[in-house]
N, C-alpha and C positions, 0 to 999 in steps of 0.2 A: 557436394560441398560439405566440407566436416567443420562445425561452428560450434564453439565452448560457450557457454554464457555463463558469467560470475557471479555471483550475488550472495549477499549474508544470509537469505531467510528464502524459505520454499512452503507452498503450501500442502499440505496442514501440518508440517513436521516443525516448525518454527514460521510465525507470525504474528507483527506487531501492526501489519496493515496492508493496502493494496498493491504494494510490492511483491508479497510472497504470491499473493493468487497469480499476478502474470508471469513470476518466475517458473510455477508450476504452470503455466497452461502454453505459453507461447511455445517453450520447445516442442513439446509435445505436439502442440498444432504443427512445428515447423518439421518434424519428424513424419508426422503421418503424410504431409506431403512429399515426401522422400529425400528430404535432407539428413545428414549424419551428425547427431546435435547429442550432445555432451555439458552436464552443469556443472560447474567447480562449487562447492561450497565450505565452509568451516566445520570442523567438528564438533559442534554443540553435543551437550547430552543426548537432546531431541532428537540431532540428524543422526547422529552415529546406531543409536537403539532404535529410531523408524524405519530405516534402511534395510533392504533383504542381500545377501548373495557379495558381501565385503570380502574382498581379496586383495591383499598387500599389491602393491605397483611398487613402491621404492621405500626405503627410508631416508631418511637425512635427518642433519642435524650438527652442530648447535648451530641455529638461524634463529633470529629476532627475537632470541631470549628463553628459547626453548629449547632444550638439551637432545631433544628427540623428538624427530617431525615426520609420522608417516603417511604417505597419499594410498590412499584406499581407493577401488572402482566399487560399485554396487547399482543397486536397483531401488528405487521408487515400489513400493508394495504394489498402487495399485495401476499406478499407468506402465511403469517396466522399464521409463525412464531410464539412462544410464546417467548418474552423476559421480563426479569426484568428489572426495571426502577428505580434509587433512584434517588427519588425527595427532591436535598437538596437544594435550593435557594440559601441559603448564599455564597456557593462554585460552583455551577454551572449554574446558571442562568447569562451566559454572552454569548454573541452571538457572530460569528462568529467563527475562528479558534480554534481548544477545546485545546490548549496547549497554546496559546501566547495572550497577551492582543494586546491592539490597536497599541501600541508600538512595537510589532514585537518580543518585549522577553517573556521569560516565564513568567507565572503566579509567583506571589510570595511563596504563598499555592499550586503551584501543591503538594509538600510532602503530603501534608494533601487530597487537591481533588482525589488522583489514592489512597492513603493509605488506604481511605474510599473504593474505587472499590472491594478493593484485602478482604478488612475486610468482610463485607458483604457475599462476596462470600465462604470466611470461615466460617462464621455464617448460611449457608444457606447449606453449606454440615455438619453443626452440628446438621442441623434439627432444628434447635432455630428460625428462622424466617418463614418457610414458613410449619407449620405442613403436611399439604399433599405434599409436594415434598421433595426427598430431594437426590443430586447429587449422584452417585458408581462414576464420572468421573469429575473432573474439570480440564478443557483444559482452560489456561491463554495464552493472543497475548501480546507478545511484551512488554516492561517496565511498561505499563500504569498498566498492570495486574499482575506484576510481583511480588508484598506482597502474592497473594492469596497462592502460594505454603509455603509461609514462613509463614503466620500466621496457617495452615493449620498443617506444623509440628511442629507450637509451640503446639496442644492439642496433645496428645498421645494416645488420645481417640478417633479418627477418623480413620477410615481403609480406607478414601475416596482416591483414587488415582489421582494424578494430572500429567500434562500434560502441557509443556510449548513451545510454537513457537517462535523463534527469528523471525522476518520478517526483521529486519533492529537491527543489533548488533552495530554500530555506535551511535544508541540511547540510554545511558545505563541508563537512569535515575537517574544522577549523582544533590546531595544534600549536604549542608553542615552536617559534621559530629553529631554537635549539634541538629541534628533536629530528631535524633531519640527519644528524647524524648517526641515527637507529637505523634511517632505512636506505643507502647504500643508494642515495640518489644525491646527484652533484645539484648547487645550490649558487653559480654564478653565473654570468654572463644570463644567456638565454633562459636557461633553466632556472636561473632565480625569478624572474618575470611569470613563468609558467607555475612556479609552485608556491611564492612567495603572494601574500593578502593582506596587504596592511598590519605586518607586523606579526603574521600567522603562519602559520602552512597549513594549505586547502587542498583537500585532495580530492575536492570537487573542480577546484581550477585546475590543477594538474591535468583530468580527466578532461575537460573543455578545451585546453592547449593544445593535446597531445592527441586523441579522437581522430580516425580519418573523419569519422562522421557524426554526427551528436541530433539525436532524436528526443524532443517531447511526447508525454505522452497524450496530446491535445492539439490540435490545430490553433486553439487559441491561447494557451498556454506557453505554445511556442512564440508565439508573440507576443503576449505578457511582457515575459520573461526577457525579453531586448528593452525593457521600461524600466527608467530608472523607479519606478512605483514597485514594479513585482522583480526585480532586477537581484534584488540583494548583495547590489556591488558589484557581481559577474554580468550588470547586462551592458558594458563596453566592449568586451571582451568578445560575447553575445552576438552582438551586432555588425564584430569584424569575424567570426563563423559563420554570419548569415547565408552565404551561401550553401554551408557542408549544415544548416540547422534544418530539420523537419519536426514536423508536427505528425503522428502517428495516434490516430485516438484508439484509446483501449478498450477493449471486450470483454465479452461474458463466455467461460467455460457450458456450456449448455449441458456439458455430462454432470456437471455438479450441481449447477443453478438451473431445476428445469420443476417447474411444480407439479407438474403431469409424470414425472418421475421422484420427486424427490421423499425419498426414506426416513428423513426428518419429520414428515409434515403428518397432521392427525388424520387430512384425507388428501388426496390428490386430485388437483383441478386443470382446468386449462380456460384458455379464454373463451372457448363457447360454451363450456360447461362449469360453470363459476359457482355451483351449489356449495362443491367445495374449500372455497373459500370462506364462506359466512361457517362452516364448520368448523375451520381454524382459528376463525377469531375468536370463537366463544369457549373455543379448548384452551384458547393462550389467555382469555379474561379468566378462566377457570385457573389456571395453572400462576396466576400472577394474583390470584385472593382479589380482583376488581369485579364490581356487578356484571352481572351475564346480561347486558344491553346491547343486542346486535345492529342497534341505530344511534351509541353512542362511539363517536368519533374518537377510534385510537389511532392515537399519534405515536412515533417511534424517532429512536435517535439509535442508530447501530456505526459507531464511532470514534475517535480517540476522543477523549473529554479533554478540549483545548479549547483557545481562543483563536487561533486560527481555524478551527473548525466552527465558529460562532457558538459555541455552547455557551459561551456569557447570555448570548440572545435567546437561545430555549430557557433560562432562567428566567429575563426578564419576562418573557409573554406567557408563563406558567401560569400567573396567577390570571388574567384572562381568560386562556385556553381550561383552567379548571371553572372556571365562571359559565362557560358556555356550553357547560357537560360534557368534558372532555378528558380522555384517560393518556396518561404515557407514561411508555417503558423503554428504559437506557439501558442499553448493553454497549460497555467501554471502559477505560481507563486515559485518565492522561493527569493533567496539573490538580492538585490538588486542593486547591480554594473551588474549583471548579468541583471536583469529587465531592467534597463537604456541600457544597449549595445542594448537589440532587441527590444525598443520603439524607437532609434534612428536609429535601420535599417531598419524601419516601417514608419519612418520622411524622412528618404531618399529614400527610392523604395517604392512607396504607391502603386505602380502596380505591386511589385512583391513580398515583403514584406509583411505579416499580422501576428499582436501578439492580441491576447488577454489575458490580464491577469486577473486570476481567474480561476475559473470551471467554463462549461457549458456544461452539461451531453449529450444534443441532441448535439452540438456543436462537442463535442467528434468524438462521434457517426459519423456524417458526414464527419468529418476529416477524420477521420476512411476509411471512403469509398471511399471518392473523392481521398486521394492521391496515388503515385503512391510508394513512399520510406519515410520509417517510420525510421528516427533518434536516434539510444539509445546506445548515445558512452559513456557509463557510466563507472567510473574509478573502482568503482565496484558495485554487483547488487546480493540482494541476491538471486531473482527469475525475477523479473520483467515480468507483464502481457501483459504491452503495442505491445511487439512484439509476444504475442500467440493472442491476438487482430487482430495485422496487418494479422497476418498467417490466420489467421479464413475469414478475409474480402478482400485477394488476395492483401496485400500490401505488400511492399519487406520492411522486418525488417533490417539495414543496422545497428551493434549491435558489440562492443568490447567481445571478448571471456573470459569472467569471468562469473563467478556464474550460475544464472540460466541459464543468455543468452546461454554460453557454450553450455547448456544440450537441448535448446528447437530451435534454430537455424542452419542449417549445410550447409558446403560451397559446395553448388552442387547445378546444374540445370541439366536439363533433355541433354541438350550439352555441358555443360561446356562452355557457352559464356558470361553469365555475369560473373561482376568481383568479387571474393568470397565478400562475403554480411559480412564479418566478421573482427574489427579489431583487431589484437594483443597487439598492443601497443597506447596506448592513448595520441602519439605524435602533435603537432596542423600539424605536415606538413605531417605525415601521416593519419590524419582525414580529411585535406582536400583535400589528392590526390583523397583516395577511396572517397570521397564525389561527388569529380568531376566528376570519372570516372564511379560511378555509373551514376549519372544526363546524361552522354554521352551515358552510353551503354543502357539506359533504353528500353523497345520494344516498346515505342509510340505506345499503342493501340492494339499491335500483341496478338488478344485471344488466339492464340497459344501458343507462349512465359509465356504469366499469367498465364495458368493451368497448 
């Protein structure tokens, strides 16, 4: 079976979050089991320079505003992966974040830069661009990919089956109504129902209408997601796919997230042998200027800094959590009243406080290892990896019971003496009680308690 998967972002060549990690690992898993799997992606600065072994397939051109549009095959460095590459200049050659300018907002053309994604990959399951390949399966991630199922059932002439992931249904790739005239999709009858959103064009709905079959990345998630509460408008629509809807809960790459392997880390541990662990934390309180205390409880947020992600609520229980002899360190980026709050707990506790904002992959990594309680009070979450992360490298995920978390997190210990790792309600005086009381009950060091 020969299956395309489309997506904006891969890991480590471009990522803004747990999207890219499964766009990099599911092929790959779906390859090593003997399927014949193919990734479509954009031409970012990132992808086109990380890629090995690029050789022209077609050119085209002028399309969605781009005078010159060429499809590249190549390789993934380090898995061998084979992905497509469109090399458009005009629309993707900007660096940094593949959705926002420098300014922090959208692109003005994103309609037209993800319109081109979804085309392409219809054009590529018509067998029109790449003579020797040509997809039985296109699997689209998330809005950026979300045209390919709809331009795929504008031909009648394709048996190609498509396949669509929500990762994050919050994101509906919402456009002025007017702008379907960029992308060479009709806008009446049926088709206005399927792409038309109150007054928008969604090409998150388009994807939901058009989909043979539309996967969550969560069992619970997927049910969410039919609530007018986690619905975001699309759970009517939701509920009459409920048949073709599954819930798929997401994994860990174990070649990259493995502590007894991992490259990043000061030593390598595994769960019966956890010496190395208490080695990591005192290398990462070293490495973050905080006291070398291997029984004070470091806490971590590895994250987008949003309110959807509850970081309002790691602000509130800071002053607590630092009451109770407690360290933590952010690696993240997102809103910016959010950024300001933990650069200014970072200005006031430089010894017990550390933010950095950005990515930094080995930086992860480490965090990863060295802390002792992994933060993800999210108000909701459709899978989230960060706590099958923590779980994998002996960190206590401390995680609101929504979505994935729900399904990959559970309130037990081998005594029943920590305090459930789980919150229900995403109150600030309930995130900072359990916050505290985890920092209190932590086992400082007991290799017992951790396995």
């Amino acid at each position: 079976m020969r299956v395309l998967h489309v997506a904006a972002e891969i890991y480590p060549l471009v990522k803004t979050g747990g999207l890219a990690d499964v766009v990099a690992a599911l092929p790959a898993a779906l390859a090593a089991r003997g399927l014949d799997v193919r990734v479509l992606l954009p031409g970012m600065p990132a992808i086109l320079s990380g890629v090995v072994e690029a050789r022209r397939i077609i050119r085209l051109g002028p399309v969605f505003g781009a005078a010159v549009v060429t499809l590249r095959l190549a390789r993934l460095p380090d898995s061998g992966l084979l992905v497509y590459v469109i090399d458009a200049p005009f629309l993707y050659r900007r660096d940094g974040n593949p959705y926002l300018g420098p300014d922090g907002r959208d692109w003005r053309d994103n309609h037209r830069r993800y319109a081109l994604l979804g085309w392409i990959a219809a054009h590529l399951a018509g067998g029109e661009l790449d003579r020797n390949w040509r997809p039985d399966v296109v699997h689209a991630h998330d809005w950026h990919a979300g045209l390919a199922p709809a331009y795929i059932a504008q031909n009648p002439a394709l048996n190609t089956a498509t396949v669509f992931t929500i990762h994050n249904l919050a994101f509906r790739g919402l456009f002025p109504l007017d702008h379907h005239n960029d992308l060479g999709l009709m806008i009446s009858g049926a088709d206005q129902s399927a792409l038309e959103f109150h007054g928008h064009l969604s090409f998150m709905k388009a994807a939901l209408f058009h989909a043979a079959r539309i996967n969550a990345v969560s069992p619970t998630y997927a049910r969410e997601i039919c609530t007018p509460e986690f619905g975001w408008g699309l759970d009517g629509l939701l509920r009459d796919r409920g048949g073709n809807l599954s819930g798929i809960l997401n994994g860990v790459d174990y070649s990259v997230w493995d502590p007894g392997s991992d490259r990043a880390l000061a030593h390598n541990y595994t769960a019966e042998k956890l010496r190395g662990k208490r080695i990591c934390k005192l290398k990462l309180q070293a490495e973050l200027g905080f006291a070398l205390r291997s029984k004070a409880p470091l806490l971590a947020v590895v994250s987008r800094l949003t309110s959807q992600k509850g970081m309002d609520l790691v602000l509130g229980a800071l002053p607590d959590l630092l009451a109770a002899g407690g360290q933590l360190v952010v690696i993240g980026s997102g809103e910016s009243e959010i950024e300001s709050g933990f650069r200014a707990a970072a200005r006031a506790h430089p010894g017990s406080v550390s933010v950095y904002l950005g990515f930094d992959d080995a930086l992860s990594h480490r965090i990863m290892a060295g802390a002792d309680i992994l933060l993800v009070p999210s108000r909701f979450e459709p899978c989230g990896l960060t706590q099958l992360y923590a779980l994998r490298y002996g960190t206590i995920p401390l995680v609101r019971r929504v979505g994935g978390l729900a399904d990959t997190v559970i309130d037990a210990t081998p005594d029943r003496s920590m305090p459930r790792p789980t919150i229900s309600e995403p109150g600030r005086r309930t995130a900072s009680s359990l916050t505290t009381r985890a920092a209190a009950s932590f086992p400082g060091g007991s290799a017992t308690r951790w396995r």
